[in-house]
N, C-alpha and C positions, 0 to 999 in steps of 0.2 A: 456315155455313162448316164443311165437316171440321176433326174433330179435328190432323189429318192436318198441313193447312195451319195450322191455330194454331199449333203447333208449329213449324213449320219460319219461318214471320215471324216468330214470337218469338224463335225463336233467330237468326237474319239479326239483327236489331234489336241485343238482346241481343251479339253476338258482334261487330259492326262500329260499334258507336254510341262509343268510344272508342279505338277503334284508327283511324290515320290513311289510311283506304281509303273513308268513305263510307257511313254508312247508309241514307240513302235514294235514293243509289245502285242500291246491292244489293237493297232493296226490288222499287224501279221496272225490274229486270231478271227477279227472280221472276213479276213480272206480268205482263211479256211475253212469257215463255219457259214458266212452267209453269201457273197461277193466276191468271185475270184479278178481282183484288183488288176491291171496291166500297169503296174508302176509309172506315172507319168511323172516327167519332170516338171511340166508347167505347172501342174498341180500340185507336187510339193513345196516348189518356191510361192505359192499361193497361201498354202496352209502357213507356212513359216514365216511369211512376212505378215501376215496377221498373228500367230503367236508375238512375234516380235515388237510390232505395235502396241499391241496391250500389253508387254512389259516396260514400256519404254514411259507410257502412260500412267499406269499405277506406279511407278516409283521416278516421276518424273519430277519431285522434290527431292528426293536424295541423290539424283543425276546431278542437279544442276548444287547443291549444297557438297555431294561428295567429292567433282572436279574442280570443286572451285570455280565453276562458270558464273561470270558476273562478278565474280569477287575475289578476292584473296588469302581464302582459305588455307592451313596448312593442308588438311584433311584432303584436298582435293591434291594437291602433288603426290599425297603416298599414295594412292587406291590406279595410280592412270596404271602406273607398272609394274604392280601387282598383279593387275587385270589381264595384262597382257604377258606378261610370264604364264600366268593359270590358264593360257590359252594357247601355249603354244603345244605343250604335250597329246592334246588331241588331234589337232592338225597332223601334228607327224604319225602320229597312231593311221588316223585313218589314207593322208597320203602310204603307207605301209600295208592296211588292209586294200585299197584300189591297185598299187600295185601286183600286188600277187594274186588279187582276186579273188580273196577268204571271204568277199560278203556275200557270197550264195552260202555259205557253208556255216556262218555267222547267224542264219536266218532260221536255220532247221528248229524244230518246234520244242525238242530235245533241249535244246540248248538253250531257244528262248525259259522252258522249266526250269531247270535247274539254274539258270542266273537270277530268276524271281527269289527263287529259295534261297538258296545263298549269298544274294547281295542282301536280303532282307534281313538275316542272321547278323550281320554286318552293322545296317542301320539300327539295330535293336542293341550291336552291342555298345556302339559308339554315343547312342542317345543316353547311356548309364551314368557316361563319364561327368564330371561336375563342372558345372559352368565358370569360367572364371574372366574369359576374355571377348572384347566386343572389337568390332567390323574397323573400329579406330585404332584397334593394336595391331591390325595384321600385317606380315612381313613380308617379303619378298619370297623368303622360305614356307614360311604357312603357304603362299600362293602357287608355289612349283607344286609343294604336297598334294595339296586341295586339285591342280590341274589333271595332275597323275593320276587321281581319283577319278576325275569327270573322264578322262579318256576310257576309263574300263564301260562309258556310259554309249559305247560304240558296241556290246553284242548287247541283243535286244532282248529286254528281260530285265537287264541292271539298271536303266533310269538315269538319267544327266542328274538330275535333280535328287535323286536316292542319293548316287553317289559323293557327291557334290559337300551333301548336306553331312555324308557319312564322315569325309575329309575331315569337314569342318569342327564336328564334333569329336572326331578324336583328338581335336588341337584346341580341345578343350573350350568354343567360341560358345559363345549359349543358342539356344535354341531361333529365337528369334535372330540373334545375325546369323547363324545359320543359314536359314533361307532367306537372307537378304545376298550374303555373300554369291549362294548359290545363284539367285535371281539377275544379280550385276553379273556373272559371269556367264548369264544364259547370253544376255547381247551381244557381245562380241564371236559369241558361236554360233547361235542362230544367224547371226550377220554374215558370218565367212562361210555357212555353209547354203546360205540361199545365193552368195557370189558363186561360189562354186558351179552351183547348181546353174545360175546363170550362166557360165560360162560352157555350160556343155549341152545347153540347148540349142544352140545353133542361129539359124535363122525362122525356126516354126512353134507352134506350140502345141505341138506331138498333139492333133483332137480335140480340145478344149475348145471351146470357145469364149471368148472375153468374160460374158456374162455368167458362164461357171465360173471362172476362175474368180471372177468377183467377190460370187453367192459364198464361193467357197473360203477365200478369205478373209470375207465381212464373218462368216460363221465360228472359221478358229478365232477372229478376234475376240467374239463374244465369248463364247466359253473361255478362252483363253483366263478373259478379265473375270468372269467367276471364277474360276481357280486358281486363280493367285489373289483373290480375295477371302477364298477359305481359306491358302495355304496360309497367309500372313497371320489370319486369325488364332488358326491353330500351332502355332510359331510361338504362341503367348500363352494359350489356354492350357495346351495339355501335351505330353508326347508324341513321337511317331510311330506308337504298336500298334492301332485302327489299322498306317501301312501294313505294319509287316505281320498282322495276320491274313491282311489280304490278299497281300500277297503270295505268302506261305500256299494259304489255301488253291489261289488261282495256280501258280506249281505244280499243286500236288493232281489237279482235275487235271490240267494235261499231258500230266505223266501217265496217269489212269485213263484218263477217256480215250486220247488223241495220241501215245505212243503206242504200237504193235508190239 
């Protein structure tokens, strides 16, 4: 693969993997419009482990203040198994989608449209609801919710972090935990999904070589840590309709241009 294209998936990746528009979305439209992509494993777990790092990084105070690392926090005993509850419902989602083999079928262009529009109708409605509860009241139950949510972030078009965020706010969290919530839950799934990924590469790395895979996830990290430095931003400042007109619209041009 060109230098060329490493670059521009890393940054796609990178730049949408925590903002509420869809990363492999965006992927799956580079491939049909510019670069027709051969899926590699080595290079996913490249891009993800730099997304990963740069989340671990910018909220690498509220890691260590939210578990109680170093200290003896309450806050840090409720958030371990919340975490981990709100993570297990996508695991079984997508063990369920690998077993039967819906993710080719998951991927058609159709489908990524109409989950743009529609999970965004979603995030529009749930961003209405009134703020009342922050990251320190969540429950075990909030966090199955909220999980349930993120697993619809497995057809491409709905967003980990749309959804995530959509969860959150209908359970009424404010904006800004929100996407803290949503951010603390990206780690332990980017995490289990670049294990995965490890585990099914073998012994090679399916054409890469070291120093793409590097370029490539020194690349997602960058962008990574700009977008999650605008998303926090806007977390504070204003809503999330900029998303879901962008959405909306991005839908509507591949229903129009790109479906027969």
């Amino acid at each position: 693969m060109a230098f060329f294209h490493i670059f521009i998936l890393s940054a796609i990746q990178g730049a949408t993997e925590f903002l509420p528009v869809s990363s492999s979305a965006h992927l799956l439209l580079y491939n049909e419009l510019v670069y027709n992509f051969k899926n590699s494993i080595s290079f996913d777990i490249a891009v993800h482990l730099g997304s990963l790092l740069a989340v671990i990084f910018i909220l690498r105070n509220l890691i260590i203040e939210s578990f109680g690392f170093f200290n003896n926090q309450k806050q840090g005993n409720n958030l371990i198994f919340p975490l981990i509850i709100a993570t297990i419902p996508i695991i079984i989602s997508a063990l369920i989608i690998e077993t039967f083999l819906l993710v080719g079928f998951s991927r058609q262009l159709l489908i990524v449209a109409i989950a743009n529009i529609v999970f965004s109708i979603f995030l529009y409605i749930s961003d209405k609801t009134r703020q009342k509860k922050s990251i320190s009241e969540i429950t075990k139950l909030d966090a199955l919710i909220i999980g349930i949510f993120q697993s619809f972030a497995l057809i491409p078009g709905a967003s980990r972090s749309g959804t995530t965020i959509t969860g959150a706010r209908f359970l009424r969290f404010s904006r800004k935990d929100s996407v803290l919530i949503s951010l603390l839950m990206s780690i332990p799934t980017i995490g289990c999904s670049a294990l995965y990924l490890l585990f099914k590469i073998s012994n090679n790395i399916d054409g890469f070589n070291l120093k793409h895979l590097f370029f490539a996830g020194l690349f997602s990290f960058i962008l990574s840590f700009f977008s999650l430095k605008v998303l926090l931003w806007l977390g504070q400042v204003t809503s999330f309709t900029p998303f879901v007109i962008y959405r909306i619209f991005l839908g509507t041009i591949i229903i129009f241009i790109f479906i027969p």
